[in-house]
N, C-alpha and C positions, 0 to 999 in steps of 0.2 A: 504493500500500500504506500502511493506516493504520498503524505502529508501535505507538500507542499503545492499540489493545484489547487487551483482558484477555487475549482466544485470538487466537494467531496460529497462520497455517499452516506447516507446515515440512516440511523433505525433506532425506533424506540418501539421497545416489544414488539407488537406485528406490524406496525406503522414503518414503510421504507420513502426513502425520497433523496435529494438532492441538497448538500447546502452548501450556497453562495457566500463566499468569506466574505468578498467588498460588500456585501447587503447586511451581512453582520456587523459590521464595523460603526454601523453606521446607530446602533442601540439597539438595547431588546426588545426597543416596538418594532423593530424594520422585520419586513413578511422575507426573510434570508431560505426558506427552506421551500421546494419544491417536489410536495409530495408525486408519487407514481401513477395517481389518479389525478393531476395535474392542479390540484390545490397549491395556493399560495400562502402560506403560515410563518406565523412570528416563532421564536424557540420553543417559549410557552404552550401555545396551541398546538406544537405537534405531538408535545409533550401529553395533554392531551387526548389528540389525537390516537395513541399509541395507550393509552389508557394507564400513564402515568399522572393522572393530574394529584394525586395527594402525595406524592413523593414533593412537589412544588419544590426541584432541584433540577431544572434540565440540564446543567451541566452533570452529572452523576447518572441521571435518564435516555438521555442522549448518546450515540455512541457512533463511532465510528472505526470500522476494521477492528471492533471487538473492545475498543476503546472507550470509558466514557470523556467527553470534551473537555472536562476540568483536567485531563492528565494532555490534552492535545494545545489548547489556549495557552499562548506564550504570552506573559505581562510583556508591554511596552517597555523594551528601558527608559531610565530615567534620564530625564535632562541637564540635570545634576549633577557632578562631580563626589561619588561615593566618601569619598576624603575630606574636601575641603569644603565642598556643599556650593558650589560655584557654578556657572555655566562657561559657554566656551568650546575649544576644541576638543571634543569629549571622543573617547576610544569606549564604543559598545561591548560588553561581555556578548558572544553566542549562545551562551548557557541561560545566564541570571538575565535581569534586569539592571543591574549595575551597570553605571559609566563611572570614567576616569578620564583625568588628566594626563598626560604620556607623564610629568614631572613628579603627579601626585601619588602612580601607582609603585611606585618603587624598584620593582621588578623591570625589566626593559620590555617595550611593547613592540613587536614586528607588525608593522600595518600590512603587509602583505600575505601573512598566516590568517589562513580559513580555513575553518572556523577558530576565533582565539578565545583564548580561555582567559579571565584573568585569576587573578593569585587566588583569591579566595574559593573559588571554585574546582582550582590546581589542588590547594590544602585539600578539598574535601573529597576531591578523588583518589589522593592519595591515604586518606583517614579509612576509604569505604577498601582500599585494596589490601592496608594492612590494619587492620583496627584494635586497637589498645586500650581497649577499656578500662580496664586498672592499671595507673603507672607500674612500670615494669625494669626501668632502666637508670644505675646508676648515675649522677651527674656528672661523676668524673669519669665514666667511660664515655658521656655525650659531648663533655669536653676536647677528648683525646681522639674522636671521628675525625677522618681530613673531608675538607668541605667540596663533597661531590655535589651533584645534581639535585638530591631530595635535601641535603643538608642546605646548598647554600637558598634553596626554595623557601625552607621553615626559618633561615635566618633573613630572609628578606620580607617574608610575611609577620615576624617578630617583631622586626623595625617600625614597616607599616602600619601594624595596633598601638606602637610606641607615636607615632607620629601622628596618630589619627586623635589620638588625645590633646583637646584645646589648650591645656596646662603646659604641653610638651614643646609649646612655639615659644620658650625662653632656652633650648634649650638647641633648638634646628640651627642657628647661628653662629658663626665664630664669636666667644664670651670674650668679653671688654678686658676682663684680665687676661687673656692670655698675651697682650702686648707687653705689661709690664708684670712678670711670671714671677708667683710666689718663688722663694728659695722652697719650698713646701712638696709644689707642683712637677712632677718630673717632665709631666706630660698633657700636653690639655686637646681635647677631643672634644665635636659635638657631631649632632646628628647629620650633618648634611657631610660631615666629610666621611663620617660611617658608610653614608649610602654611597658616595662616590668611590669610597674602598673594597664596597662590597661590588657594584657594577664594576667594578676594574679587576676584579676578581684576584684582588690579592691577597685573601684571606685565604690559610695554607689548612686550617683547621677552624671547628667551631669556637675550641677556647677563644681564638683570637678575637673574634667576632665577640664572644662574651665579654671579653674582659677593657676592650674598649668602650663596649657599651657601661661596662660597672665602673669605670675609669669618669664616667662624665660626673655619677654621681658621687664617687668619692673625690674629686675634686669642688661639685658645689657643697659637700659639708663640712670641709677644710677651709674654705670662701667666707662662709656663711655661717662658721661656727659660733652658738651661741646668740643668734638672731633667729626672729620668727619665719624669713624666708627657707630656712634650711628645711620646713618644711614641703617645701614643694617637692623639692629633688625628692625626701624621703616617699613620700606619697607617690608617684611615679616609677622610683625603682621596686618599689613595694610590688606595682601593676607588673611592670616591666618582668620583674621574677616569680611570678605568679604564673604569667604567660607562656613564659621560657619555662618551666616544669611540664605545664598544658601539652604546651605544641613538638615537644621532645619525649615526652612520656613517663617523666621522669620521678620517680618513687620517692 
């Protein structure tokens, strides 16, 4: 069964007929289905028709190729930016309804791959291929992985939860100290040059990738010690390591 022609066939219990996608589109008053006895009917009415009317669910009643329509209806993506909540040059998931920014999904986007998947949909095909329902995995053996394909994925979709947090835009920026650098400070990181090390793929293992991201907050509470801002960083790394247990598995 092709899904994607304009006319599919459809059947509600003994009720058969035709339905017109562009005439659906248009609301569930528009008469989109043509029945085989050459009736012209709204969802509803064939629903029906078909001697489903107290089910009063034609997406569920309705069926095609064995199918009911609520598993065939793709949401419109959104016009929105998933991340930043923006409009713009937006990059469509194939899957979800999600759009993105090519800068705000973190991952790199190939416009020319069809169908693209983006990150979040990436994670959860790889959750459905191996699934981990009870952490299972030490952190220091997740540390000590070298950052292949699924690794450097989970650390790019880590980032992104870290970034997608309103709180965490003090933190995307190169910080004002780092020109005049505590004797304290060995080293000062923030997010955007995370992401730019992680798309440059010079991250040899996952440690790495962890311990710059841990490296941002222990330098804001060496900054900030003894001030009520050091709360932020805590509150963030808090999420941050929270997540990084989550999306590694880890016990």
């Amino acid at each position: 069964m092709n899904f994607k022609r304009s006319i599919l066939p459809v059947t509600c219990g003994p009720a058969k007929g035709e339905l017109y996608k562009e005439k659906m589109k248009q609301g569930i008053s528009a008469k989109c289905i043509k029945t085989n006895d050459g009736k012209q009917l709204t969802l509803k009415e064939f629903e029906i028709e078909g001697n489903h009317e107290r089910s009063k669910n034609w997406k569920l009643s309705v069926r095609c190729g064995g199918y009911p329509l609520k598993y065939l209806i793709k949401p419109e993506n959104s016009n929105i930016c998933e991340m930043c909540h923006k409009g713009g040059t937006l990059f469509c998931c194939d899957t979800c309804p999600r759009s993105f920014h090519e800068t705000c999904h973190i991952r790199h986007i190939d416009p020319s791959r069809v169908p693209w998947n983006c990150i979040f949909c990436e994670i959860k095909f790889i959750q459905k291929m191996c699934p981990e329902r009870q952490p299972c995995h030490q952190e220091s053996e997740i540390l000590e992985r070298k950052m292949l394909h699924e690794e450097h994925l989970k650390c790019e979709f880590l980032l992104l939860k870290v970034c997608h947090w309103s709180k965490s835009s003090f933190f995307i920026q190169k910080p004002y100290y780092s020109k005049k650098r505590s004797q304290s400070l060995t080293k000062c990181v923030w997010l955007n040059k995370i992401k730019e090390t992680l798309a440059s793929k010079l991250y040899l293992q996952v440690k790495d990738f962890v311990q710059d991201m841990r490296l941002i907050f222990q330098n804001h509470r060496k900054i900030y010690e003894g001030q009520k801002f050091i709360m932020l960083g805590i509150q963030i790394e808090a999420k941050f390591e929270k997540n990084f247990k989550d999306i590694f598995g880890i016990q």
